[in-house]
C-alpha positions in Angstrom: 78.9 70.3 87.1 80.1 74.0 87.2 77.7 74.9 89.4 77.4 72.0 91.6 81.5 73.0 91.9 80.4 76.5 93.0 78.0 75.4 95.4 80.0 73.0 97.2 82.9 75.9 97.5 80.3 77.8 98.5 79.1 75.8 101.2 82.4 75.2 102.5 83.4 78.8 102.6 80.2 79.5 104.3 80.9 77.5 107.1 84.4 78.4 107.6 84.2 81.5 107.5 81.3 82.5 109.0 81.8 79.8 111.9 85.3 81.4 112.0 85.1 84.6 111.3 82.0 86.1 112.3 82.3 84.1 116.0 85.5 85.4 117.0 88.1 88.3 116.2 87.6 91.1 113.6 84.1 91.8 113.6 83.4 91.2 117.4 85.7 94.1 118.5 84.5 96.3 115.6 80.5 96.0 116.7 81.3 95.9 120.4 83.8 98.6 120.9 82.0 101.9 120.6 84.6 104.3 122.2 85.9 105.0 118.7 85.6 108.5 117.0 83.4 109.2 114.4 86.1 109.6 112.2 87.5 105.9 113.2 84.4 104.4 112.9 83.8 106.2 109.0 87.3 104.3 108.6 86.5 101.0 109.6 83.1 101.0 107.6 85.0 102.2 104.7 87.0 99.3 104.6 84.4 97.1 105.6 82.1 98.1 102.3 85.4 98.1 100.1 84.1 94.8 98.3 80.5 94.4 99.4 79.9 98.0 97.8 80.6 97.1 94.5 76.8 95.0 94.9 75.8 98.2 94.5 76.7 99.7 90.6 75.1 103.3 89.4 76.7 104.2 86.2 77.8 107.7 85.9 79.5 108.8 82.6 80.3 105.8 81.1 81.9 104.9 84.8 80.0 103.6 87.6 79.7 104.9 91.0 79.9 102.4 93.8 78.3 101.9 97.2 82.0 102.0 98.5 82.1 105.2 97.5 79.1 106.1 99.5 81.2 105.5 102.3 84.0 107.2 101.1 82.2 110.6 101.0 81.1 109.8 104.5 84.5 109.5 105.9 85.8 112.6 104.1 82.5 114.2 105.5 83.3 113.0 109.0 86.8 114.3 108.7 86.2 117.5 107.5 83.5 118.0 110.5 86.0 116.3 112.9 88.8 119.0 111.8 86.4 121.8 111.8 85.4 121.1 115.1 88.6 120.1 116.4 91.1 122.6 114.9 94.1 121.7 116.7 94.1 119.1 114.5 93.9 121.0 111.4 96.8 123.1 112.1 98.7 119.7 113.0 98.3 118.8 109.6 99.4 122.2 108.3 102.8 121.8 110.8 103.2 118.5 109.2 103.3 120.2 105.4 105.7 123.2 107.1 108.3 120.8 108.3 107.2 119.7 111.7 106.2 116.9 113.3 102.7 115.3 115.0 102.1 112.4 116.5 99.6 109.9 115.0 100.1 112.0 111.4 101.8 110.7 108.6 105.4 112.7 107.5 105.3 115.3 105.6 106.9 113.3 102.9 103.6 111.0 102.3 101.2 113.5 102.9 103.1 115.9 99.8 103.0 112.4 97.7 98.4 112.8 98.2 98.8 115.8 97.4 100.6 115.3 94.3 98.6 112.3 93.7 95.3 115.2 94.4 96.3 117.2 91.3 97.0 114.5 89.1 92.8 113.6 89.3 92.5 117.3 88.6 95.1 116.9 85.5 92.5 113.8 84.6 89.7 116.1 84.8 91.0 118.6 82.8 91.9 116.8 80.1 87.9 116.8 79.0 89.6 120.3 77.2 91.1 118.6 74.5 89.8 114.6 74.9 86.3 113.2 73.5 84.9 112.1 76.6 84.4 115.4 78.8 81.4 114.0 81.2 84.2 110.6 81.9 86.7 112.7 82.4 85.4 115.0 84.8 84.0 111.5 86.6 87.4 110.3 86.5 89.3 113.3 88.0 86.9 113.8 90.6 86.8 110.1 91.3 90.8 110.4 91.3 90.7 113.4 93.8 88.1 111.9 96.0 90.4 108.8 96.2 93.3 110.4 97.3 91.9 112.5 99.9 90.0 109.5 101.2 93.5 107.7 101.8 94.7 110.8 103.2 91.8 110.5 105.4 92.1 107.4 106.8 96.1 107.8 107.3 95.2 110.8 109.2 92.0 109.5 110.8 93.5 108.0 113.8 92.7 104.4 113.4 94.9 101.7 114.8 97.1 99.6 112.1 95.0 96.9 114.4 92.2 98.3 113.8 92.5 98.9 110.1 93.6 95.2 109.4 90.4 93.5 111.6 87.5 95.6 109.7 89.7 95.4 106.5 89.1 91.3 107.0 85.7 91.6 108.3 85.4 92.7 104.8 86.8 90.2 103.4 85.0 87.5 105.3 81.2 89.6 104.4 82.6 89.4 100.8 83.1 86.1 100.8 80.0 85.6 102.7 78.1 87.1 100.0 79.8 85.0 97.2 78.8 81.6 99.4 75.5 82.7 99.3 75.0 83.6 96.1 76.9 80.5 95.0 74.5 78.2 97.3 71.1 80.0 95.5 71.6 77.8 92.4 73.2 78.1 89.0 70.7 80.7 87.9 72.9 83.1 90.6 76.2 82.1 89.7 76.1 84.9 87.2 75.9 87.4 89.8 79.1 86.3 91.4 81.2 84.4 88.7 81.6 83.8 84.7 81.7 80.8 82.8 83.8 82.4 80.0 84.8 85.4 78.3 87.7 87.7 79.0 90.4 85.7 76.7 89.7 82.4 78.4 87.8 79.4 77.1 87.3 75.7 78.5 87.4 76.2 82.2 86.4 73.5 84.2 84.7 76.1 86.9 83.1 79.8 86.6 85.8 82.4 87.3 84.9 83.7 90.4 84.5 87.7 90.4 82.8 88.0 93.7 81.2 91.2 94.1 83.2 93.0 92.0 82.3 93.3 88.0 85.3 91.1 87.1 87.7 88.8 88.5 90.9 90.1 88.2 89.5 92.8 90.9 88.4 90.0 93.0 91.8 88.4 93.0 93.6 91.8 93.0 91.5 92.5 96.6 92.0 89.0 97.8 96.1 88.9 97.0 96.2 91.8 99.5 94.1 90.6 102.0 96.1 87.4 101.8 98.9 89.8 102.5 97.3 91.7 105.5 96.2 88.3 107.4 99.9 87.4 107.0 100.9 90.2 108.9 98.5 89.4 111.5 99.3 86.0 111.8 101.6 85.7 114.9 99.1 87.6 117.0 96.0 85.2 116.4 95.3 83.0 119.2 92.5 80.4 120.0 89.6 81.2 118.2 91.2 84.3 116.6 93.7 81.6 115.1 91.3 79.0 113.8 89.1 82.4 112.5 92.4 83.2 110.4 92.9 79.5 109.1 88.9 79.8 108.6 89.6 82.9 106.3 93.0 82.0 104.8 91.1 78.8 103.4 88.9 81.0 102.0 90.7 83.6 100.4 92.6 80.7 99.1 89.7 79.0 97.5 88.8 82.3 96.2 91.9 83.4 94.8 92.3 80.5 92.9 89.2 80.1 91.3 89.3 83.8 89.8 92.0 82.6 87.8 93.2 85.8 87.2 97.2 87.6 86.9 96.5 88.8 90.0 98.3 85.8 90.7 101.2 87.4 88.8 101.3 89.6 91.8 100.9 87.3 94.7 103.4 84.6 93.6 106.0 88.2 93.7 104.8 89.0 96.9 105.5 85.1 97.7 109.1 85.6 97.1 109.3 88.6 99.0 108.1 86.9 102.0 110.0 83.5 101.4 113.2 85.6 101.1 112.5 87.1 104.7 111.4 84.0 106.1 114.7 82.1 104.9 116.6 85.5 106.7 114.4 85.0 109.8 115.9 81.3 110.6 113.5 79.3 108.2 115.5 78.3 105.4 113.8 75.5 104.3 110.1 77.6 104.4 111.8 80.5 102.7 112.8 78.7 99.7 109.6 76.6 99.2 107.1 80.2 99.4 109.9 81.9 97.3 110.0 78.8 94.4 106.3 78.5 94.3 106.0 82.1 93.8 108.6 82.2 91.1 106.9 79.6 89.0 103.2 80.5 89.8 104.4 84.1 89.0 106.4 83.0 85.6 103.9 80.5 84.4 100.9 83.0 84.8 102.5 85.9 83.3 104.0 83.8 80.0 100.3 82.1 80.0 98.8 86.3 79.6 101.0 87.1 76.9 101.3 83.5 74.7 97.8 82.0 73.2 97.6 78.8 74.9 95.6 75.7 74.1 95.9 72.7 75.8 94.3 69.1 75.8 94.5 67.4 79.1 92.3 64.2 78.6 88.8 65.6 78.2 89.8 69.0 79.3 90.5 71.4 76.9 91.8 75.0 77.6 92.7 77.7 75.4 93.5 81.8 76.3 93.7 84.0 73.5 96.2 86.0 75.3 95.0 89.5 74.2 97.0 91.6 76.2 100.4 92.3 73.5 97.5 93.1 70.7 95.9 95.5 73.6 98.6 97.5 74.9 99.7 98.1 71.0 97.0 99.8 70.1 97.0 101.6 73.8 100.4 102.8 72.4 98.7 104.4 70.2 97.2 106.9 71.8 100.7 107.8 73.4 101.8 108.2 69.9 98.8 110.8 69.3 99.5 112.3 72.5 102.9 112.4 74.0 102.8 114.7 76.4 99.0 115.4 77.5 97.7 112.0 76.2 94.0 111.8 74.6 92.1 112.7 77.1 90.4 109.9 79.9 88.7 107.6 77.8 87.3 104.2 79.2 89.0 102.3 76.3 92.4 102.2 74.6 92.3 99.4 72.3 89.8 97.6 69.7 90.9 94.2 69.1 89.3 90.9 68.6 88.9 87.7 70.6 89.5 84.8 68.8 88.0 82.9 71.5 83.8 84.7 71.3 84.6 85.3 67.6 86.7 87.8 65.3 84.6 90.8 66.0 86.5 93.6 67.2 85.7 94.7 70.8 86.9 97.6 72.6 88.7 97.1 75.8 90.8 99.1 78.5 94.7 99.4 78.3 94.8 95.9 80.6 97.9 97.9 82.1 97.7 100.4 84.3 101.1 102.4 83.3 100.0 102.1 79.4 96.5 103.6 80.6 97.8 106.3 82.6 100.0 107.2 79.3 97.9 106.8 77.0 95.4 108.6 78.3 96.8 111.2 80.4 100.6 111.6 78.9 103.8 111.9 80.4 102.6 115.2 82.4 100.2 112.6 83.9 102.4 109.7 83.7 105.3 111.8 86.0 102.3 113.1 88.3 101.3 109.7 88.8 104.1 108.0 89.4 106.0 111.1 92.0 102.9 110.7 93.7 103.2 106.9 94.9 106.9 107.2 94.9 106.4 109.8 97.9 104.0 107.9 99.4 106.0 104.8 99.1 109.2 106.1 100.4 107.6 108.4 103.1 106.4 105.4 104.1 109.9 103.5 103.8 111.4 106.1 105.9 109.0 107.1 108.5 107.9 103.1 109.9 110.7 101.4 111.7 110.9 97.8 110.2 107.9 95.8 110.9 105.9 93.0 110.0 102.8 95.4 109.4 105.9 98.0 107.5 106.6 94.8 105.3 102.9 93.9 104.7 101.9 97.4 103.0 105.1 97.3 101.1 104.7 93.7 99.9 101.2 94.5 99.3 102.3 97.9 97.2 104.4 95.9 95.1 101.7 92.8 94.3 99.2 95.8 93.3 101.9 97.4 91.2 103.1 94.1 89.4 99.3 93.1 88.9 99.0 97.0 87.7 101.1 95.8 84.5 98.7 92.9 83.6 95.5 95.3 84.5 94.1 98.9 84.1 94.3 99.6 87.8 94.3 102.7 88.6 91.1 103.2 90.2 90.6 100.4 92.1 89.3 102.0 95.5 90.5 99.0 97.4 94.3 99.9 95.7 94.0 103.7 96.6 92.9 102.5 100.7 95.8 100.1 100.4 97.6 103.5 100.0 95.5 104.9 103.3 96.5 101.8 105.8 100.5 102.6 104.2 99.8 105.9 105.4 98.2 104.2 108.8 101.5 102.5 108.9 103.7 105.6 108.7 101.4 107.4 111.3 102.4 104.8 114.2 105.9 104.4 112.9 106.2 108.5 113.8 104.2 108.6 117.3 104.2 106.3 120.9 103.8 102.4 119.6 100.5 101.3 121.1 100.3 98.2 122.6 98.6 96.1 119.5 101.2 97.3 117.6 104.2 95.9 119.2 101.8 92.4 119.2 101.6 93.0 115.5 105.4 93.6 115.4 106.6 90.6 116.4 108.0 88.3 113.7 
């Protein structure tokens, strides 16, 4: 029955969105319009192989390498040639960092934030010196550095916030794509894109859906912001561009729910974000529905992570072990080894059992980003971390007038960092080039407004 479940979402995701998506809007203008610069197109790929990419897995000390980050090294390739060619606008970036102003660059303020956010992968990889783990940490910090830059890249790369958005949900719609079809290949697939059990969670009447990333709270993490993202789109989609989006918010729907992960922790907060503005923006009676479902999806989810659960409902029979309080004290742990320069990257915090695939203990990541940055990097990492997005964040704040796209990367930035408490997060690549289209964000809020971005504007 699970899998006859799967294929029939499958099939009906297939049709949407590729009858949708693939006819009309995003991916039509990024195949057909070939006047962009290398750079721009690097970009739009980038995005585009955010969640396909992760198909492709290569383990590299005790982390994995993905094919998204093939295309990561091509952008910062492309950039780095771009500049070198180009150096005008090198030394645009450099007037940037001295106090000045460019058009089509981010402030000064954001840029300082990647930079800050630059040394604390090289803090990461330095902390092989005195952790247990030197080949994963030097992975990790080079990973970390090659992150930021890449959002640096792409803030600085010269894409439209347009453009960004339509190859960010092309992406989308090929991930979902690929889940359809390896949903519609037959149960002996649906490992490939889904998990009947495991992770704290027993009796599910469907597989958890991970897509193609290795687990589902990734999925929903990516699909909470792309949720976010076709919101901000959503007044300028006409004709088949409007029945593509209700094609792809069906989907991402569909999807979202049946990763039944806490990254719906963060989307019911982003939900009463958005209510709130709707009920300010004349819709009272929208505002307050989006903002109470969010509350209780929110509130129910996150008591659901942190108290074991088991429930009877008829022949149904649920139960979560709730694992994360038992995780993130012994993640504490490590603080409590290692105050101040942590104990080194490590790819696991904790060792606790699940009662739920038997009392053998099993080792397992903080589950919360801020504990995992803590425990394993200290408070020298900890304060890099965090002054790094809170530059970015603010640069951001100050530098975009407000904005429907201004409030999407914001609302987005917030989902990420509420999810970030119920998941090790931090190097997500699809988080850190949530960070680039911020930056995107910034760039146009500081130089002429182009034409799709007053479209995108409007409320």
């Amino acid at each position: 029955m699970q899998g006859q479940g799967l294929r029939g979402f499958s099939a009906k995701a297939l049709s949407l969105v590729f009858a949708g998506v693939f006819r009309a809007g995003p991916t039509r203008r990024i195949i057909t319009a070939m006047t962009r610069t290398p750079t721009v197109l690097a970009a739009e790929l980038l995005l585009m192989l955010l969640p396909i990419g992760h198909l492709v897995l290569l383990p590299v000390a005790g982390a994995a390498a993905t094919g998204a980050d093939v295309a990561l090294l091509v952008l910062l390739v492309v950039w780095c040639a771009e500049r070198a060619a180009h150096l005008e606008r090198a030394t645009s970036i450099a007037r940037v960092f001295s106090g000045g102003s460019a058009d089509g660059l981010p402030p000064r303020r954001y840029l300082t934030g990647l930079a800050v956010l630059a040394v604390f992968g090289l803090w990461a990889g330095l902390s092989g010196s005195w952790g247990f783990h030197v080949p994963y940490a030097l992975a990790k910090g080079a990973a970390t550095v090659a992150l930021a830059l890449g959002a640096g890249a792409l803030a600085t790369s010269g894409i439209g916030w347009r453009q960004a958005v339509d190859a960010w949900l092309a992406g989308a719609a090929l991930a979902l794509g690929a889940t359809a079809i390896l949903g519609l290949t037959g149960a002996g697939a649906v490992g490939a894109v889904a998990a009947r059990g495991g992770w704290g969670v027993a009796g599910l009447s469907f597989p958890r859906l991970t897509g193609p990333f290795p687990h589902p709270e990734m999925f929903g993490d990516y699909l909470v912001i792309t949720a976010i993202l076709l919101w901000a789109l959503w007044p300028t989609l006409e004709g088949r561009a409007h029945a593509a989006g209700l094609a792809l918010a069906g989907a991402v729907a569909a999807g979202l729910l049946l990763t039944a992960s806490a990254a719906w922790v963060g989307g019911g907060v982003a939900a009463v974000v958005l209510g709130g503005r709707a009920s300010r923006r004349g819709r009272p009676v929208w505002g307050v529905v989006i903002a109470a479902v969010g509350v209780l999806v929110s509130v129910a989810v996150a008591i659901a992570l942190v108290v074991p659960l088991d429930l009877h409902v008829g022949s149904v029979h649920v139960a979560t072990a709730a694992l994360r309080p038992g995780i993130w004290k012994e993640s504490l742990l490590a603080l409590a080894v290692g105050p101040i320069r942590g104990v080194g990257a490590a790819p696991f915090l904790a060792r606790v059992p699940d009662p739920l695939a038997g009392m053998a203990p099993a080792l397992w990541d903080a589950h919360n980003a801020y504990l995992s940055v803590l425990g394993q990097f200290g408070l020298i990492g900890f304060l890099l971390a965090g002054a790094g997005f809170w530059l970015v964040v603010s640069g951001v704040r100050r530098a975009a007038p407000p904005s429907r796209e201004r409030t999407a990367v914001l609302v987005a930035l917030l989902a990420v960092a509420v999810h970030a408490m119920f998941m090790a997060s931090e190097d997500l690549r699809h988080a850190w080039m949530l960070v680039g289209l911020a930056g995107v964000v910034a760039a146009q809020g500081r130089a002429d407004v182009p034409a799709d971005h007053v479209e995108a504007s409007r409320p």
